[in-house]
C-alpha positions in Angstrom: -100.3 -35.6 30.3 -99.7 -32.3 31.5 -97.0 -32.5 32.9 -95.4 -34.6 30.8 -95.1 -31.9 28.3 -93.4 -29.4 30.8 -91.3 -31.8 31.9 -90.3 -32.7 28.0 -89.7 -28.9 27.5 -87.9 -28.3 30.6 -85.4 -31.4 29.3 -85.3 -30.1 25.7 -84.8 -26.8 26.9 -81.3 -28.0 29.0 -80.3 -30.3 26.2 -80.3 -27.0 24.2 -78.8 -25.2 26.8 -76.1 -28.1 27.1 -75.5 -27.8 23.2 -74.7 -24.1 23.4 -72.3 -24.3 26.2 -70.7 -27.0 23.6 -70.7 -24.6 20.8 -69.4 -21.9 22.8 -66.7 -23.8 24.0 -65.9 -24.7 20.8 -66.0 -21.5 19.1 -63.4 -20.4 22.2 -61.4 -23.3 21.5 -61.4 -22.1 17.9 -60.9 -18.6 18.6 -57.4 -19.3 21.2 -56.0 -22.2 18.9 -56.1 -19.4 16.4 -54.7 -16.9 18.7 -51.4 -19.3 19.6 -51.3 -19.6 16.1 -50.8 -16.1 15.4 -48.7 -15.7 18.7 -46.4 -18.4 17.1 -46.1 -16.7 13.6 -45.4 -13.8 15.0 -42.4 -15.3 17.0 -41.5 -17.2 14.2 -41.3 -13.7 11.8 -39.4 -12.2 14.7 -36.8 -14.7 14.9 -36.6 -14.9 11.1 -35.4 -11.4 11.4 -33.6 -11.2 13.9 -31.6 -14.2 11.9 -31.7 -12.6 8.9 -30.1 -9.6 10.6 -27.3 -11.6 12.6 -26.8 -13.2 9.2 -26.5 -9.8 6.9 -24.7 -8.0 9.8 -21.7 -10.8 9.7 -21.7 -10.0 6.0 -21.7 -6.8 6.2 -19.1 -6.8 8.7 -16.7 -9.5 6.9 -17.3 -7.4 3.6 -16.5 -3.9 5.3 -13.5 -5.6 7.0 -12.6 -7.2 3.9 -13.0 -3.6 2.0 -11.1 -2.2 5.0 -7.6 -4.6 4.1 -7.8 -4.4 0.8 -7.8 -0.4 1.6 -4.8 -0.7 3.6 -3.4 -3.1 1.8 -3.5 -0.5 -1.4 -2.3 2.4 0.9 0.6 0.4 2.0 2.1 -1.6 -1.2 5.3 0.8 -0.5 6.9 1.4 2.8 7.4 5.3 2.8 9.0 6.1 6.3 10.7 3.8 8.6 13.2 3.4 11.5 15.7 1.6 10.7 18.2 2.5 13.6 18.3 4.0 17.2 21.0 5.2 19.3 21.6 4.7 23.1 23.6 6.9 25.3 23.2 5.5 29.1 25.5 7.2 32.1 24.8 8.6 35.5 24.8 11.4 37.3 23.7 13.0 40.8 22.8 16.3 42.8 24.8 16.5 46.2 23.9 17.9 49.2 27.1 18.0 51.7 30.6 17.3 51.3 32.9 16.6 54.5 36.3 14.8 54.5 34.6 11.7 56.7 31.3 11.7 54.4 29.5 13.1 51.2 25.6 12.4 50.4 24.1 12.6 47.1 21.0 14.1 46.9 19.6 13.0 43.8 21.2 9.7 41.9 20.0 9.3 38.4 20.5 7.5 35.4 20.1 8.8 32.1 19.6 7.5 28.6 19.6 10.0 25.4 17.8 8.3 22.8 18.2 8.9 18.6 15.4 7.5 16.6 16.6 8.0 12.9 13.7 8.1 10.7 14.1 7.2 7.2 12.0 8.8 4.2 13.6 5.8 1.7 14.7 8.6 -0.8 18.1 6.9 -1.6 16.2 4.0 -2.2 14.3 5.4 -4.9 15.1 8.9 -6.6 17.2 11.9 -4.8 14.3 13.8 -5.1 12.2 15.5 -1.8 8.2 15.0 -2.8 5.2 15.9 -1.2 5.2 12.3 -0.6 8.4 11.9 1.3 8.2 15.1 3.2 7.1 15.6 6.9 4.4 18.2 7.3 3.3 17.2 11.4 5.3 15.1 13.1 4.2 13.7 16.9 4.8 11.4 19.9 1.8 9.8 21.4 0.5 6.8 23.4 3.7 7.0 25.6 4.0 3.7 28.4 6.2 2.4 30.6 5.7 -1.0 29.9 8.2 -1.9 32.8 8.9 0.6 35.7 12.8 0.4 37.5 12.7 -1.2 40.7 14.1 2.3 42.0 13.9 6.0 40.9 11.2 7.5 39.2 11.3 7.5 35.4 9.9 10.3 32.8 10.6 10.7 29.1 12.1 13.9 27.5 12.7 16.1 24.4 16.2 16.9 24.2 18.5 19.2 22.3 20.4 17.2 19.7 23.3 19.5 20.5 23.4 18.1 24.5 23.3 15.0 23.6 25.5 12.3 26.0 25.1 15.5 28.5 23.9 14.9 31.7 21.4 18.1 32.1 18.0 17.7 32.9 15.9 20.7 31.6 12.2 19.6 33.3 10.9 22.3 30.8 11.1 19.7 28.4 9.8 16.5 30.3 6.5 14.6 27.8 3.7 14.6 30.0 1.1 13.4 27.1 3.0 13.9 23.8 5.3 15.4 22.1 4.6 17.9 19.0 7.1 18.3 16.4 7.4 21.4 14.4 9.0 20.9 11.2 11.0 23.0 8.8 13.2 23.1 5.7 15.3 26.3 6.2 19.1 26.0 7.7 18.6 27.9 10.7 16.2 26.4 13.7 16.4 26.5 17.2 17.3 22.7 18.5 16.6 23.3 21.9 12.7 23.3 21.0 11.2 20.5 19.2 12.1 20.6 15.7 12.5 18.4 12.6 13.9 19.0 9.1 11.0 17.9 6.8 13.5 15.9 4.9 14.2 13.8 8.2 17.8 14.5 8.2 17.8 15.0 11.9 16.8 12.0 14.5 14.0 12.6 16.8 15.8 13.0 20.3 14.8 12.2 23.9 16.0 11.3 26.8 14.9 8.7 29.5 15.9 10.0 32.7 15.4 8.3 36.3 15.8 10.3 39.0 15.9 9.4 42.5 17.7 6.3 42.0 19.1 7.0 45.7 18.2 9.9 48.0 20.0 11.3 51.1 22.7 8.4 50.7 25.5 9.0 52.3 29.0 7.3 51.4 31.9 7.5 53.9 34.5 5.9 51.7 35.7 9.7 50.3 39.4 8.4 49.9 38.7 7.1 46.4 37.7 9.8 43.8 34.1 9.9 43.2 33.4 10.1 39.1 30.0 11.4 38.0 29.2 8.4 35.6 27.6 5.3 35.8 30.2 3.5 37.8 27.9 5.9 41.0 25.3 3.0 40.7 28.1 0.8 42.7 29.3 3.2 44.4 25.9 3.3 46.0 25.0 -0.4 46.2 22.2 -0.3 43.1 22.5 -2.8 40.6 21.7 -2.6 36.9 18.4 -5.1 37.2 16.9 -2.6 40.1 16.6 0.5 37.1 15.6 -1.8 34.3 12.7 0.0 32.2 11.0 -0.9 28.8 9.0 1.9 27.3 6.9 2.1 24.1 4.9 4.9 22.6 3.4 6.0 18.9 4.9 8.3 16.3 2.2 9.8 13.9 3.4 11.2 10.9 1.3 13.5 8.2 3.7 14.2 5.2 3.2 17.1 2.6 0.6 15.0 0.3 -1.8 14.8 3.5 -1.3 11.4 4.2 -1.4 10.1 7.6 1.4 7.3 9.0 1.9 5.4 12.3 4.1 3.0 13.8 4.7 1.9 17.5 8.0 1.1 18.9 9.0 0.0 21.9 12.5 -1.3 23.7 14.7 -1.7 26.4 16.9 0.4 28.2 20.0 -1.2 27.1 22.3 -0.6 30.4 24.3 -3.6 29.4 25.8 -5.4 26.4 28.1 -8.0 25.2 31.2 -5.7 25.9 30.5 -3.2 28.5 27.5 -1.7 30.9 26.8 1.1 32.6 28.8 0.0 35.5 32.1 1.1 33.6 30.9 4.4 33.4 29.0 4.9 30.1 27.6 2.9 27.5 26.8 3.7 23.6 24.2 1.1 22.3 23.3 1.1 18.4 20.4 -1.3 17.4 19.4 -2.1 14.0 15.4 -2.1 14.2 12.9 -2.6 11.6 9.7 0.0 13.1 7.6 0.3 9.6 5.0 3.2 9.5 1.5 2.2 8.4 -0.7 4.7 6.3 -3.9 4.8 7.5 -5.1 8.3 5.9 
């Protein structure tokens, strides 16, 4: 009888046992179910945000690109300065080293191009008047590129003196390595040879493409036949027109008297050639009609 009663207890005591290894595991159960639940509202929260925020950023952007057009649209209803023509002077020259009666050799072929950007402040258009509006305060040249390179030579950009313009002289002094300040002015008398403007824009921006070393050392034994310092050398020497091809494009910035800023980019083609003529025959004058628009975006 005894025993029985041990034995009883030892069975009730690892039922009991049994049953709180079942609660426990129950209340663990509990406990991590409500831990994932937590984990997953927390990742839920964090996604809602991170939605809401793609969501409002998109808005915000549309809505600040939408405030930036109707900004630039406001700023541009008019078209203050433009270009509505450019001028092309294209010819050759070359630097010799010796002269013989069997021989001669040109040290230095190169082409040239003088280039007049006309800009226009559309005061015929609308009143005779010079404003603050109309006016250049600070004008320059930026962003300058090559966009195609010639074949032969080496090519670099230039300010040049309105006064040598169709000349052949190269003054390096002037050569654009980055840009190309303008100072501007309204009295009569200024100094062409430096960059300057009339704040009216009655004078063109002028530069000159020049590429030099076309042909080096090249020696031509054919001296019975005068040689003429134009671009009828590029035959003379065996280059043709395609080899010194170039396209170049760069920025103007203008800032006129009322402190507002302009840009436009232009860019074009050497024009060695046209319907009529090229710079085979010699030299060539190209006018184009262009339609370069500046943009106020200050």
């Amino acid at each position: 009888m005894k025993k029985e009663k041990i034995n009883k207890k030892k069975v009730d005591k690892k039922e009991k046992g049994i049953k709180e290894k079942s609660e426990t595991s129950k209340k663990n159960e509990k406990i991590i179910k409500q831990i994932i639940f937590s984990i997953l509202i927390i990742m839920l929260i964090i996604i809602l945000i991170f939605l809401f925020n793609q969501v409002y950023n998109k808005l915000r952007r549309k809505k600040d690109f939408e405030n930036d057009l109707t900004s630039f649209s406001n700023k541009n209803k008019e078209t203050i300065f433009s270009i509505d023509k450019i001028i092309f002077f294209s010819s050759c020259d070359s630097k010799n080293k010796n002269t013989s009666k069997t021989n001669f050799t040109i040290e230095n072929l190169y082409a040239y191009t003088d280039i007049a950007i006309f800009l226009n402040n559309d005061v015929s258009q609308k009143s005779e008047k010079n404003t603050t509006e109309n006016t250049l305060k600070n004008v320059k040249i930026t962003n300058i590129k090559f966009t195609k390179q010639p074949e032969l030579g080496i090519g670099n950009l230039y300010y040049k003196n309105v006064n040598d313009f169709a000349k052949s002289e190269i003054n390096e002094n002037n050569k654009i390595e980055n840009e190309l300040q303008f100072e501007t002015t309204s009295t009569n008398e200024v100094d062409l040879s430096k960059p300057v403007l009339y704040n009216n824009c009655a004078n063109p921006i002028t530069l000159s493409y020049v590429n030099q070393n076309i042909k080096t050392d090249y020696t031509m034994t054919d001296t019975q036949n005068p040689i003429t310092y134009n671009g009828k050398l590029l035959k003379r020497c065996g280059v043709s027109v395609k080899a010194i091809n170039t396209s170049i494009s760069f920025d103007i910035e203008i800032e006129n008297n009322k402190n507002q800023k302009f840009r436009t980019t232009i860019y074009f083609d050497i024009p060695y050639e046209s319907e009529e003529k090229s710079i085979n025959d010699g030299s060539i004058i190209v006018e184009k009609k262009t339609n370069f628009n500046f943009y106020r975006y200050e």
